[in-house]
C-alpha positions as CSV (number, residue, x, y, z in Angstrom):
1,X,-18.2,-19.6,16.3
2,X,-20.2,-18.0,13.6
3,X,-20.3,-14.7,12.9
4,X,-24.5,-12.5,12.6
5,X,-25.1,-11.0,9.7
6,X,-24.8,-7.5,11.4
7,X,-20.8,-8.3,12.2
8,X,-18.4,-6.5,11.5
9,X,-15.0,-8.0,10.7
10,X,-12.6,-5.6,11.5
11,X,-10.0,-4.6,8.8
12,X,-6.2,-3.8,8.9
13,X,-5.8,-0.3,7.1
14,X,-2.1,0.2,5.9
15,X,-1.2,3.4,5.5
16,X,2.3,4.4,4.0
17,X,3.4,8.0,3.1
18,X,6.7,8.0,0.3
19,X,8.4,11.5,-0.4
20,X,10.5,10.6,-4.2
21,X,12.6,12.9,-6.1
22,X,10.8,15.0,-8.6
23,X,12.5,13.0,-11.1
24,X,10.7,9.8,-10.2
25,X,7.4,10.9,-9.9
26,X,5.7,9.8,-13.2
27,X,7.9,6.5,-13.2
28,X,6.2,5.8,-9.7
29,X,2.5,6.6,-11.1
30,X,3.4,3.9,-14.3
31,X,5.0,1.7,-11.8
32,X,1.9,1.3,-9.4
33,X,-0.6,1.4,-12.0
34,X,1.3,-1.5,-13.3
35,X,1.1,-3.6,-9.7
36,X,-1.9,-2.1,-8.7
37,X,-4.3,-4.9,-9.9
38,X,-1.9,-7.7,-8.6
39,X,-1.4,-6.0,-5.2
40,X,-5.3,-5.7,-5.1
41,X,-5.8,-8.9,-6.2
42,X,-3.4,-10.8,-3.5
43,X,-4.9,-13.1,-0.9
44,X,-6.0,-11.0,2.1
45,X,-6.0,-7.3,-0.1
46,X,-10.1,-5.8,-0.4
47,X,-8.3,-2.8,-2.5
48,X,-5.4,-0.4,-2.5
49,X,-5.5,3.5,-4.0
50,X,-2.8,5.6,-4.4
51,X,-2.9,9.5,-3.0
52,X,-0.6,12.5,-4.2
53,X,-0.3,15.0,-2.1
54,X,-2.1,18.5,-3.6
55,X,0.3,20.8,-3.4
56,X,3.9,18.6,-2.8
57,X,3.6,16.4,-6.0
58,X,6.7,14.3,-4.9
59,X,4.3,13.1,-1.7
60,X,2.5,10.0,-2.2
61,X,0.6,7.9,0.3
62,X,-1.2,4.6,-0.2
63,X,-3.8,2.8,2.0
64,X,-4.3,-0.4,1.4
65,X,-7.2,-2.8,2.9
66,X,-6.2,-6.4,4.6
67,X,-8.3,-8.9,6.1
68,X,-5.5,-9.3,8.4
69,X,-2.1,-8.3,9.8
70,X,-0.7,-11.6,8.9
71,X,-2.4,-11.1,5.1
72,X,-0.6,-7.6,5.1
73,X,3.1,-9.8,5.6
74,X,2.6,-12.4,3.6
75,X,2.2,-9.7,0.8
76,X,5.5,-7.6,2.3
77,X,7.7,-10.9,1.9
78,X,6.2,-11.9,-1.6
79,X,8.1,-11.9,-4.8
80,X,5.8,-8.8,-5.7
81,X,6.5,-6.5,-2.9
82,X,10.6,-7.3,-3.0
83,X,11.0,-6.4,-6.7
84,X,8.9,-3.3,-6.7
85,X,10.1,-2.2,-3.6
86,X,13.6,-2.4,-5.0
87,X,12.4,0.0,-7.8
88,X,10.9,2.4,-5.8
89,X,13.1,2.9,-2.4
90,X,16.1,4.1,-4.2
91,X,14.5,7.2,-5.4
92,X,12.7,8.1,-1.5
93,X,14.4,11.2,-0.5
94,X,13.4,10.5,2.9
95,X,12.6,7.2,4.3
96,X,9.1,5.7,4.0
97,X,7.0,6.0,6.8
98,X,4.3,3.3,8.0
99,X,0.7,3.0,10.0
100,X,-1.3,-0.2,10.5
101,X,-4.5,0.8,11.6
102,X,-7.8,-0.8,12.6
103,X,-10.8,0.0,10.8
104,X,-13.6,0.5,13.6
């Protein structure tokens, strides 16, 4: 099956609020700057950004694009995700909360 111009694939949208210590705040924004590229250069990623929250700087989201939900695991079991994620969950002062969304 081939797919008209005029179709739309639809997108996984992963969304994923993180509340850090004030302490780790500008250690997170080096941290992700660092893996941003590779993150948005893994099979399956069309782009990831990186949100702080206006008024609680400690309150970070990102949304990240995926062709697919199985794209969006094989990233969460890769080599990248395990060792960055170790450096970042230690310093959530509440746990990380999660939305996979479809993009319409």
């Amino acid at each position: 099956m081939t797919k008209s111009k005029n179709a739309k694939s639809i997108m996984l949208v992963r969304v994923v609020k993180m509340h850090f210590t004030p302490s780790f705040v500008a250690e997170f924004k080096v941290l992700f700057n660092k893996v941003k590229s590779q993150i948005s250069s893994f099979e399956g990623c069309n782009g990831v950004q990186l949100l702080q929250h206006e008024t609680q700087p400690e309150i970070f989201f990102t949304i990240s694009n995926w062709q697919s939900a199985e794209h969006l695991e094989h990233y969460r079991t890769s080599e990248l995700f395990t060792t960055t994620w170790a450096k970042v969950k230690p310093n959530f002062v509440s746990k990380a909360e999660a939305w996979s969304l479809l993009e319409q």
